[in-house]
C-alpha positions in Angstrom: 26.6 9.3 -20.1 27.0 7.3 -16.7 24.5 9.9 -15.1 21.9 9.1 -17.9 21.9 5.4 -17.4 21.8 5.9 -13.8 18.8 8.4 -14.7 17.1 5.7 -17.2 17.6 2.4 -14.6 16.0 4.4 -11.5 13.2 6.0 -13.6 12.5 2.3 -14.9 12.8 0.8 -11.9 10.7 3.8 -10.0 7.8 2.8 -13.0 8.1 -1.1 -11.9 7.5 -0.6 -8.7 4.0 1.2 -9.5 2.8 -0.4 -12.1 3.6 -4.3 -11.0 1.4 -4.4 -7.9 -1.3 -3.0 -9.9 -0.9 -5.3 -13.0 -0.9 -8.0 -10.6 -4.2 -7.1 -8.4 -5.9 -6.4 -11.6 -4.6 -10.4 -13.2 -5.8 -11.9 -9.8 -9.3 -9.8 -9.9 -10.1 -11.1 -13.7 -8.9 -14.3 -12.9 -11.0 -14.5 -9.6 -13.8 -13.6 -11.7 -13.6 -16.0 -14.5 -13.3 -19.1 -11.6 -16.3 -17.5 -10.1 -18.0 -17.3 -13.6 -18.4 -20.9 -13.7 -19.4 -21.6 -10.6 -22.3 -18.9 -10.2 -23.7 -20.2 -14.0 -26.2 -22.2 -12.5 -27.7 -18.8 -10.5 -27.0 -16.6 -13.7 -29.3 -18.8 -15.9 -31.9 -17.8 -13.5 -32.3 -14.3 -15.0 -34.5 -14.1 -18.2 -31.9 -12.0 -20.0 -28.1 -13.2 -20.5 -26.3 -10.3 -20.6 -27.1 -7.0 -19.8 -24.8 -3.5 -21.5 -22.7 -6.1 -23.6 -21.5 -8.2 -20.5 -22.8 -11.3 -19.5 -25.2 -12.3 -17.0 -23.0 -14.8 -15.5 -19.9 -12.2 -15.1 -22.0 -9.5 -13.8 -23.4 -12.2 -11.1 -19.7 -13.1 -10.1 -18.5 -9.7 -9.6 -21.8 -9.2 -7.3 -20.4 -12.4 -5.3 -17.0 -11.1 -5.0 -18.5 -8.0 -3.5 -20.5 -9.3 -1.7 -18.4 -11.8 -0.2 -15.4 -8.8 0.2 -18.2 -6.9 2.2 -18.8 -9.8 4.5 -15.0 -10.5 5.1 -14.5 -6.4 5.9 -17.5 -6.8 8.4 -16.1 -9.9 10.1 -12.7 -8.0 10.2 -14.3 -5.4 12.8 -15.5 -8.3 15.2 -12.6 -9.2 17.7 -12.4 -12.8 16.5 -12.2 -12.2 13.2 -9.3 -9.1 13.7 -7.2 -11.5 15.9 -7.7 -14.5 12.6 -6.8 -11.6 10.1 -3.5 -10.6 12.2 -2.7 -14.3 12.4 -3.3 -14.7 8.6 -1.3 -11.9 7.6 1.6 -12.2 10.5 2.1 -16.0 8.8 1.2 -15.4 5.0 1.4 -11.7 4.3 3.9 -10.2 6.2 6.7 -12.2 4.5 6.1 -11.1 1.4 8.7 -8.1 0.3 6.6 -4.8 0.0 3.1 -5.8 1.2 3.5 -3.7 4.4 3.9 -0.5 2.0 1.1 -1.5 -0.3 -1.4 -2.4 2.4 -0.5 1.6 4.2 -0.5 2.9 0.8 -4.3 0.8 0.5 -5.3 2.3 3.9 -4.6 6.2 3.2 -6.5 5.6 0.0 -9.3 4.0 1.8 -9.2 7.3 4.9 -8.4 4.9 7.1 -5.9 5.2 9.2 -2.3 3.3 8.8 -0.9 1.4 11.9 2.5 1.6 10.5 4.5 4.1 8.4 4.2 7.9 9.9 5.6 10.3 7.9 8.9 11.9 9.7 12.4 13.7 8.8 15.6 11.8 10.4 18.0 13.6 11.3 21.6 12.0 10.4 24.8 13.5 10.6 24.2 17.1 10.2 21.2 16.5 7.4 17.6 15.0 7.2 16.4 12.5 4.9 12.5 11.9 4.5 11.3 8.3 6.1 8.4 6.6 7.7 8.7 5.6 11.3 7.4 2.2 11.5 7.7 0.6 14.6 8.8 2.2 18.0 10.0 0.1 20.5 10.1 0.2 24.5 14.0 1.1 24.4 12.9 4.7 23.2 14.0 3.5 19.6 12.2 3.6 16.7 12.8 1.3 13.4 12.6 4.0 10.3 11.8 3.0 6.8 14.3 5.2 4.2 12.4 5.2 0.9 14.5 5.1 -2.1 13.9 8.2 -4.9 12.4 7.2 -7.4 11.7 4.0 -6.4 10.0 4.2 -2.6 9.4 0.3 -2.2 12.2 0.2 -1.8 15.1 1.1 0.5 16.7 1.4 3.9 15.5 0.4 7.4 17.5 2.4 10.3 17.0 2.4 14.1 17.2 5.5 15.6 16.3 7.0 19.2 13.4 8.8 18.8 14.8 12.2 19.5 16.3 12.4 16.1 12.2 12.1 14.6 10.4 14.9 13.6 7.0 13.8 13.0 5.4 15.6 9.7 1.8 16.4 9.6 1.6 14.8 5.7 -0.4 11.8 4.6 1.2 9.0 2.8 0.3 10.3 -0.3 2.3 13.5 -0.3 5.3 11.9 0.8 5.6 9.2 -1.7 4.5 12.0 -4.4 7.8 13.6 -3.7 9.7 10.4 -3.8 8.3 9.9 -7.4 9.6 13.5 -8.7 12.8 13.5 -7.0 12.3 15.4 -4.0 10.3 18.1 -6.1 7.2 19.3 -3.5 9.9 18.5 -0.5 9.4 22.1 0.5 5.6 21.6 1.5 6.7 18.9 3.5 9.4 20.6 5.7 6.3 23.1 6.1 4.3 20.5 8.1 7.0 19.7 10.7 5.0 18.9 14.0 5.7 20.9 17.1 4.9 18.3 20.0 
């Protein structure tokens, strides 16, 4: 009985985790959108047809905006002021927010871009290896190690290790964080892609 309450709060808890950041992007894109509905009316009522498949001119108008505007902020991102202002933005805002590192990785390997933070590796600990992301190494020879939690990998256990006990795995993001969600079911791929530097 305890093993099937422990079974139903981690599997629970391992479904919050997933689906919260997603209800909440999804609440703040509809409700970015209806503030920009308003606004972009004027422009909308410049079209000779007020909706067009069912949705109206004005929403179809504000989503172009968003874009738009989304597309301009990515290209000002890859000019060196405006990388230096988006570090500063998210070093102040962002960062202090519990699990936006993860998300924003998780974002990039979607995207093919490449994460900054949060390389796959095995730690080795007493005589056994668990499954973690090296995060940040550090001039010492250290390097601070994120320990996912199974079933729930946002959240966990940071650990600084020397770097000797790494072994860097040639797995995205994605593969690893797929095993985390099924309990360690595909981990056998993964110790397959251990890196031979």
């Amino acid at each position: 009985m305890k093993n099937l309450t422990r079974f139903i709060k981690t599997t629970l808890a391992g479904g919050f985790f997933v689906v919260l950041p997603v209800v909440l992007i999804g609440l703040l894109l509809v409700e970015t959108v209806n503030i920009l509905v308003g606004l972009v009316r004027p422009v909308a009522e410049l079209f000779p047809v007020e909706e067009l498949g069912g949705i109206g001119m004005a929403r179809i108008v504000a989503v172009f905006f968003l874009l738009t505007f989304c597309f301009i902020v990515g290209l000002l991102m890859r000019t060196r002021l405006g990388m230096q202002l988006g570090r500063s933005f998210e070093r102040r805002l962002l960062m202090p927010i519990p699990g936006y590192q993860l998300i924003k990785s998780i974002s990039q390997r979607f995207a093919g871009a490449d994460a900054e933070h949060f390389a796959p590796c095995l730690v080795s600990s007493d005589g056994k290896f668990v499954i973690g992301f090296a995060v940040d190494e550090h001039e010492n020879g250290l390097v601070t190690v994120f320990v996912p939690w199974a079933p729930t990998p946002a959240a966990g256990t940071l650990e600084i290790v020397p770097k000797d006990r790494l072994r860097p795995l040639d797995a995205s993001m994605g593969e690893v964080l797929d095993s985390f969600f099924h309990y360690g079911v595909g981990s056998e791929k993964l110790l397959g892609r251990i890196r031979r530097d």
